[in-house]
C-alpha positions as CSV (number, residue, x, y, z in Angstrom):
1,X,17.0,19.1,-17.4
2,X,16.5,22.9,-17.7
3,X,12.9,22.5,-19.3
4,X,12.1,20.3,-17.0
5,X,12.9,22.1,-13.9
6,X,11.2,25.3,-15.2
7,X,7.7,23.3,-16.2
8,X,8.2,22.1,-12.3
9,X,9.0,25.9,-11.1
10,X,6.0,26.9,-13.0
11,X,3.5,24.4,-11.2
12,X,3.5,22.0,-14.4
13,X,4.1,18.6,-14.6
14,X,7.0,16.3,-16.4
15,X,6.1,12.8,-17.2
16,X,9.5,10.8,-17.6
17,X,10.6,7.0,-18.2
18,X,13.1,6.5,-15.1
19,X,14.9,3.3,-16.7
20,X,15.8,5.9,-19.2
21,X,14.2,4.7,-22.0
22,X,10.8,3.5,-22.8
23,X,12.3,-0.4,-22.9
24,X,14.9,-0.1,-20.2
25,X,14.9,-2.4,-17.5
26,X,17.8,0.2,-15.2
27,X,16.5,2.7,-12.8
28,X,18.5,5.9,-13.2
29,X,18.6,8.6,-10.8
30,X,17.6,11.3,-13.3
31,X,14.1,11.9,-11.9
32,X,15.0,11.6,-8.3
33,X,17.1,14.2,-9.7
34,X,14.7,16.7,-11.2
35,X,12.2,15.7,-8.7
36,X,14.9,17.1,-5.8
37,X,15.9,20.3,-7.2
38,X,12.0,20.8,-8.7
39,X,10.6,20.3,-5.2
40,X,8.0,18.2,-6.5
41,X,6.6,14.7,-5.4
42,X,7.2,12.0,-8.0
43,X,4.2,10.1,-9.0
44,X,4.8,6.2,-9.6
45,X,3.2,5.0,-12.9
46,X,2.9,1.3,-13.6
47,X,1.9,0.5,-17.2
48,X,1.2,-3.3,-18.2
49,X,-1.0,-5.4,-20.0
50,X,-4.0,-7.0,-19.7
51,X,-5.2,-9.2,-22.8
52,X,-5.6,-6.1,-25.6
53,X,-5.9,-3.8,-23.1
54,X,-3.3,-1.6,-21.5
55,X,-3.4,-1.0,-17.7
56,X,-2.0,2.2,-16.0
57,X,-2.0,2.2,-12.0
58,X,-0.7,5.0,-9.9
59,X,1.1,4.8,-6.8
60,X,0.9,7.3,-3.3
61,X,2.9,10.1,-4.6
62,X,7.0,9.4,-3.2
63,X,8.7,12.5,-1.5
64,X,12.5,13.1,-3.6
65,X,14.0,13.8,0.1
66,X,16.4,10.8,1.3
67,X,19.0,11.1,-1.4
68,X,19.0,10.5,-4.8
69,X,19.7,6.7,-4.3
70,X,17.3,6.2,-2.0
71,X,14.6,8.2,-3.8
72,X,15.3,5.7,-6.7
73,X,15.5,2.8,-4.9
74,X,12.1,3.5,-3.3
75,X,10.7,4.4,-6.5
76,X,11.6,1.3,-8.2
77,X,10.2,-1.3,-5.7
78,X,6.8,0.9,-6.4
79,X,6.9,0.4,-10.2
80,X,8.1,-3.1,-9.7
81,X,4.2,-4.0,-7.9
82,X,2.5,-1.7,-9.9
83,X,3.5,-2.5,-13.1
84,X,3.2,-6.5,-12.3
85,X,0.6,-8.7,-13.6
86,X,-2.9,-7.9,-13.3
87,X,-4.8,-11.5,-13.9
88,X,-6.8,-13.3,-16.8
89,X,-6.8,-11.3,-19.7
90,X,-10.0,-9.3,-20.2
91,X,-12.6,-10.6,-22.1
């Protein structure tokens, strides 16, 4: 948490896996979290696949002011469409 709230504070950025691990299916509220006391926007990631290939499709960037729960809420419904099914497979 430290680390990443000084990368934030420092103008960096923190990339972060909000079902807490990389095969969760559980939003936690850890970077609504960070994202609150970093005052930085969270930018929604969707990562699927498409035949062989993987797909990665950003979403508008989501404000962390409204409440932790509500940041996370919010934030899941956005990775929930962009991480969805993208078609036939590519060739």
């Amino acid at each position: 948490m430290r680390t990443a709230l000084r990368v934030l504070k420092a103008g960096g950025t923190v990339g972060i896996f909000p079902q807490g691990t990389r095969g969760g299916a559980e939003m936690q509220g850890g970077v609504a979290l960070i994202a609150a006391k970093g005052r930085a926007p969270i930018l929604p990631a969707g990562i699927s696949r498409r035949g062989k290939a993987w797909v990665i499709r950003f979403g508008e960037p989501i404000s962390p002011r409204g409440g932790i729960k509500a940041v996370t809420a919010e934030l899941a419904e956005v990775l929930t469409g962009l991480s969805g099914p993208l078609g036939d497979p590519l060739p």
